[in-house]
C-alpha positions in Angstrom: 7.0 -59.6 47.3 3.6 -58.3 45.2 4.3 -55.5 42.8 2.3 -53.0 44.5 -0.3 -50.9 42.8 -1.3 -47.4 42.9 -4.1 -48.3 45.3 -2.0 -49.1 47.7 1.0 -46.7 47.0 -1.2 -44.0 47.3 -2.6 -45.8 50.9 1.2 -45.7 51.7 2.1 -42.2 50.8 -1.2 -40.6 52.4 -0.3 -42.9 55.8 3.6 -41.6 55.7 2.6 -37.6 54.7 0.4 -37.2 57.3 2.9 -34.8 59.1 4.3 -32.2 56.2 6.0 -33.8 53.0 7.7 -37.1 53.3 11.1 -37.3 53.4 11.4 -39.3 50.0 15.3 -38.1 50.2 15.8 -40.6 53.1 13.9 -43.6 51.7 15.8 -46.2 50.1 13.5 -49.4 50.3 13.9 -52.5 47.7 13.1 -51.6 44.2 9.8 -53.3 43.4 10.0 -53.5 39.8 7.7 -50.9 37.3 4.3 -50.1 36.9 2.5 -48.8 33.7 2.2 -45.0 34.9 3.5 -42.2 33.0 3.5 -38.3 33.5 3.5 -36.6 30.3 5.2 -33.5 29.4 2.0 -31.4 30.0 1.8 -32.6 33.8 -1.0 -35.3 33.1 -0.4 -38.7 35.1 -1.2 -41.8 33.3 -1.9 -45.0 34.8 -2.4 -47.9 33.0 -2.6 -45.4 30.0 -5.5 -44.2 31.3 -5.1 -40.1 32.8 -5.5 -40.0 36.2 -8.5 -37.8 36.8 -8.8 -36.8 40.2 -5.7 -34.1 41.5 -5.5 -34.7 45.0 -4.2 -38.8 44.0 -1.8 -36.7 41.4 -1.3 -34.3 44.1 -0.5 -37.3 46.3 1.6 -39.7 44.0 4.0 -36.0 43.3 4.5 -36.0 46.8 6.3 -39.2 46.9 8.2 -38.7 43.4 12.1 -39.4 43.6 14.6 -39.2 41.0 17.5 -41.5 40.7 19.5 -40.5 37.7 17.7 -40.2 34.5 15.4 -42.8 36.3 12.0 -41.6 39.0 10.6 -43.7 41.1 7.5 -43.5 43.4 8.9 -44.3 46.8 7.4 -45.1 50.2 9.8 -46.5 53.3 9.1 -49.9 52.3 8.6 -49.6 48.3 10.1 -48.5 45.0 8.8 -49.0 42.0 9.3 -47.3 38.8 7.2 -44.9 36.8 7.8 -43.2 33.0 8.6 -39.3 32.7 8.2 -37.5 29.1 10.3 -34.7 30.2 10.1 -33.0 33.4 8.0 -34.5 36.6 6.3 -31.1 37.4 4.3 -28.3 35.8 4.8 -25.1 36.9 1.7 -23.4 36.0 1.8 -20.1 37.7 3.8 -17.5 39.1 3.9 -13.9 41.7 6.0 -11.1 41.7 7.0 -8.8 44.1 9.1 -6.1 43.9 11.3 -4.9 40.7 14.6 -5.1 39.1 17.5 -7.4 41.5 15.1 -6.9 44.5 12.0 -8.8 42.8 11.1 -12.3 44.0 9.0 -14.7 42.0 7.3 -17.4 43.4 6.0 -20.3 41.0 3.2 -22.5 41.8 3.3 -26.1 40.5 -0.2 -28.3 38.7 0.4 -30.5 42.3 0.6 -27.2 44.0 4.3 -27.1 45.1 5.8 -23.5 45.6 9.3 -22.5 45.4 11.1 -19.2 45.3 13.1 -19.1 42.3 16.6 -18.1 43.6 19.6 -20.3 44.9 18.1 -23.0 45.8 16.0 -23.3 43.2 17.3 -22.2 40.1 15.9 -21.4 36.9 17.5 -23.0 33.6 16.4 -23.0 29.9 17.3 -25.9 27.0 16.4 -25.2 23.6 15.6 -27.5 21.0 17.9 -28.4 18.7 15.8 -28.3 15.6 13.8 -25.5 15.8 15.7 -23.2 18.9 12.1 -23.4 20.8 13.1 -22.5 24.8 12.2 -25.1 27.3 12.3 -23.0 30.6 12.8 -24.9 34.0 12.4 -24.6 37.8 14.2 -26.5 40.2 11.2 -27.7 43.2 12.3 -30.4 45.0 15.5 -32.5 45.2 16.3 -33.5 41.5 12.9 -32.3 40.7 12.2 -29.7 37.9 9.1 -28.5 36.6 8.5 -27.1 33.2 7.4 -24.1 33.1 4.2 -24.2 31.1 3.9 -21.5 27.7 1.6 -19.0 29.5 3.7 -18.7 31.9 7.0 -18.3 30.2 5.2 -15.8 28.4 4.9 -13.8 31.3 8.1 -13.9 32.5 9.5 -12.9 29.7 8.0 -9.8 29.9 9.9 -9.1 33.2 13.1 -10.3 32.1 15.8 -7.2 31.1 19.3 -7.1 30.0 22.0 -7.5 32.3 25.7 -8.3 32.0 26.5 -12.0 33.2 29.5 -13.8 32.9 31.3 -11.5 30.8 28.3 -11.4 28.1 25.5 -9.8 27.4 22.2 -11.6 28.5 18.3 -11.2 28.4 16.5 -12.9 32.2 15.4 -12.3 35.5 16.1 -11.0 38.3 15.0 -13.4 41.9 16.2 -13.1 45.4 18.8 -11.1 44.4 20.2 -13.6 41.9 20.0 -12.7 37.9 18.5 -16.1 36.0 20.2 -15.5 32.1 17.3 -16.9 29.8 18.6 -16.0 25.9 21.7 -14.2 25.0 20.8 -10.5 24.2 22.8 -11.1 21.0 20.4 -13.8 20.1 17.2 -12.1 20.4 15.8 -11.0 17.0 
């Protein structure tokens, strides 16, 4: 078998998305070895280390992402090969709000255009770094899939996020579909 490249993976994942998302979750063709493609951690693809320019082919190649692991993969029903990830496989660039307090809902918007509901489903969590205590806020889109939520954003949210009492402690987060999402502990805040 030919190690495919992104010419025809992308000819493969336009031909099997043709009808809504594919179902990437029930794909588990041969694994076709790697290729030289990379997302980095601010949501720019890489192939060949050279960006890829043009966002409906990112748009595209998001759409048939898989995790395995710590491992992703680029899968079609016949094809698996792997690809690099920096840190997360998504960018969530944007978000809506509607409504306040435990009744608001915020919707985030990924670079490839994917949009959740953060709630149950698809739950918010925050790392920090070791070294410095710099947040790293993430939303769950897809299957195994998070997306970093860019800076601007996270800026944003943080200026909905309120004090509530969560898991016996004190916390500063949000509020989504009725679920409270702890971000810092209030005690930790300067």
């Amino acid at each position: 078998m030919t190690k495919p490249n992104a010419d025809t993976l992308a000819a493969a994942a336009k031909a099997a998305g043709k009808k809504g998302p594919p179902p990437v979750h029930l794909w588990n063709p041969p694994f076709c070895g790697d290729i030289d493609m990379r997302i980095a951690r601010d949501g720019t693809w890489f192939y060949l280390g050279t960006p890829i320019g043009r966002a409906p082919l990112v748009k595209l190649f998001s759409s048939i992402l898989k995790r395995e692991g710590d491992d992703y993969f680029l899968v079609t029903p016949v094809e698996k090969v792997g690809i690099k990830v920096d840190d997360a496989p998504l960018l969530a660039i944007d978000f809506d709000s509607a409504g306040v307090g435990s009744a608001q809902t915020l919707t985030f918007t990924t670079k490839t255009e994917d949009e959740v509901v953060l709630g149950p489903d698809h739950p918010l969590r925050v790392t920090r770094d070791e070294t410095t205590g710099e947040p790293s806020p993430y939303v769950l889109i897809r299957t195994n899939l998070w997306a970093l939520i860019d800076r601007k954003t996270f800026f944003r949210l943080v200026d909905l996020c309120c004090h509530h009492d969560h898991d016996g402690q004190r916390w500063f987060g949000l509020w989504s579909s009725g679920q409270f999402f702890p971000v810092i502990l209030s005690s930790e805040l300067p």
